[in-house]
C-alpha positions, 0 to 999 in steps of 0.5 A: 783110165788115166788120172789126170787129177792133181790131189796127188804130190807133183811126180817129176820123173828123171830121165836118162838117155843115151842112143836109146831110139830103138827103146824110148818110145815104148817106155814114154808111152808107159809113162803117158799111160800111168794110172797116176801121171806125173807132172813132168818129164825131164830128159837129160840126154848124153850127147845121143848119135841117133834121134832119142830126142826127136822120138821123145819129143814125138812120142810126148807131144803135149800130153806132159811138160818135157824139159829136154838137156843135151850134154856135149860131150856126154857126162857120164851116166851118174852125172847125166842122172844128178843133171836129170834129178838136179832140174826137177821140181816135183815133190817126189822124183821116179829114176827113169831108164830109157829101155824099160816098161812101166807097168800102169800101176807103177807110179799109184803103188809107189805113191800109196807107200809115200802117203801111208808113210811119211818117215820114207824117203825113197822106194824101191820095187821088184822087176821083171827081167826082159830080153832086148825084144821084152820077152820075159826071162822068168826071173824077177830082179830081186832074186837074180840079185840074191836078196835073201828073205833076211835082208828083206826083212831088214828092209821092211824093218826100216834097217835098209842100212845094215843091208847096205852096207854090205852090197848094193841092192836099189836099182834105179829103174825101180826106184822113186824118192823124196825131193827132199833127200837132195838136200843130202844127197847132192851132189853126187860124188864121183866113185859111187854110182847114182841109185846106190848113194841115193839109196845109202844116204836115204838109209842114213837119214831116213827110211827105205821101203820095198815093194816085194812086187815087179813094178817095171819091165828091166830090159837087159841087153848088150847095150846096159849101162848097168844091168842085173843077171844072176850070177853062176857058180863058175862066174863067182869062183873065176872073180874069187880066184882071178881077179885082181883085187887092188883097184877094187880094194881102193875104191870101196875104201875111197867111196866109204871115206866120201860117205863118212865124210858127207855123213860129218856134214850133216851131222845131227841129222845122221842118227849115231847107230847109223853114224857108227856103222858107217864108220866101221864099214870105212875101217872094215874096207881100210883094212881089206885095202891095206892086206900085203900082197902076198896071200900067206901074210894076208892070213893074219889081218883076214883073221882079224876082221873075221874075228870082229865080224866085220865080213858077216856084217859089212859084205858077203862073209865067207866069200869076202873072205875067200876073196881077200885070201886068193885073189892076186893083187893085181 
């Protein structure tokens, strides 16, 4: 039974569309069938060739608000979501891909966490990984992301930072925040992608929970903006060894130069541990930028950081330092 009862907080959920006609209509209709509903959707749809939009239109009808925006020419996926989240007017907004499934209790579980916990300010939840056709995978998000029991306990600790800050771990098909954390995070900067900035700037002003539970069907097929498989051995050693490591280097170091300086601007509101760490991580990925191209001089500042702890606390320790001594420099 669906519950159309307004003693809940305002839910908006932030839609992002793309040439998504084959898929929209089946994730709307798990939204409409919501145990909680939410009080609106908002549709930003990125300069779409096929009828995304008319299905949506179709498929909600009236049953909630639909605002729709087009954007011509397409703005991108992290700016089609800041347009998408920007208009919305609900005390707690659920990022919203256009191929995934909700499950019915997606939006009531994530509601109990906000209400139970006022310090949160954004939540994020496992998945079920599906085929272009929704069947199951057999593995759920978490693990093909290798989120390792450790840092789970970090999360559910409230130190979502120390996390991270070594790698993204929120996917934004699961993830449902606080309207309030826009006031910290907008505008999205160019560089970073949207979940993991809202993700890292909730973990520096406030605290990010985790429902060890898949909540949502994650569809990965061909045509994924960004999605989520598991990596294979022979996938990690290839990226150690061959790819070339300068682009990459540069924009870690210019996306934690953007978040050190947004960090600046909010000054007391950021705790200093926080602060700190922030700050560290800007100097770890300064340092990794700057080793020489060739691999037998990189030997000594590698050795530097590993003696400080920077590759355990700010990425994947040995492989990261793998990485910095083998990979060519372009």
């Amino acid at each position: 039974m669906v519950d159309n009862r307004c003693d809940h907080p305002d839910i908006s959920v932030a839609l992002a569309t793309r040439d998504g006609g084959r898929f929209v209509a089946e994730q709307l209709t798990s939204i409409l069938t919501q145990s909680v509903r939410p009080t609106e959707i908002i549709l930003s749809d990125d300069d779409s060739s096929d009828d995304t939009v008319a299905i949506a239109r179709r498929t909600i009808g009236d049953q909630i608000p639909l605002t729709v925006l087009i954007n011509r020419p397409p703005l991108g996926v992290t700016a089609n979501f800041a347009q998408a989240v920007g208009a919305s007017a609900g005390s707690l907004i659920a990022l919203c891909d256009q191929d995934d499934r909700w499950y019915p209790n997606r939006l009531a579980t994530i509601l109990e966490v906000f209400e139970r916990r006022p310090e949160v300010s954004l939540v994020h939840s496992d998945a079920r990984l599906v085929d272009d056709d929704g069947a199951p995978l057999d593995e759920l998000l978490l693990d093909a992301l290798e989120l390792s029991a450790g840092d789970r306990g970090l999360i559910h600790s409230g130190r979502a930072s120390e996390v991270l800050l070594r790698r993204s771990v929120v996917t934004g098909a699961t993830t449902v925040f606080r309207r309030s954390l826009l006031e910290v995070a907008l505008p999205f900067p160019q560089g970073w992608v949207h979940d993991e900035w809202l993700a890292t700037l909730a973990s520096m002003v406030g605290t990010v929970a985790l429902i060890e539970q898949p909540l949502v069907d994650y569809r990965q097929h061909a045509a994924n903006e960004i999605g989520a498989r598991r990596p294979t051995l022979r996938q990690k050693i290839r990226k150690v060894l061959t790819e070339p490591r300068t682009a990459r280097n540069a924009r870690l170091e210019s996306n934690y130069r953007i978040l050190v300086d947004r960090l600046d601007q909010l000054g007391s509101a950021v705790p200093p541990p926080q602060n700190d760490a922030a700050r560290s991580k800007l100097a770890h990925e300064v340092a990794r930028s700057r080793l020489p191209t060739s691999r037998v001089h990189r030997i000594g500042p590698v050795l530097g950081e590993v003696r400080r702890g920077a590759y355990r606390q700010f990425g994947h320790g040995w492989q990261d330092v793998a990485r910095d001594l083998l990979q060519p420099a372009r």
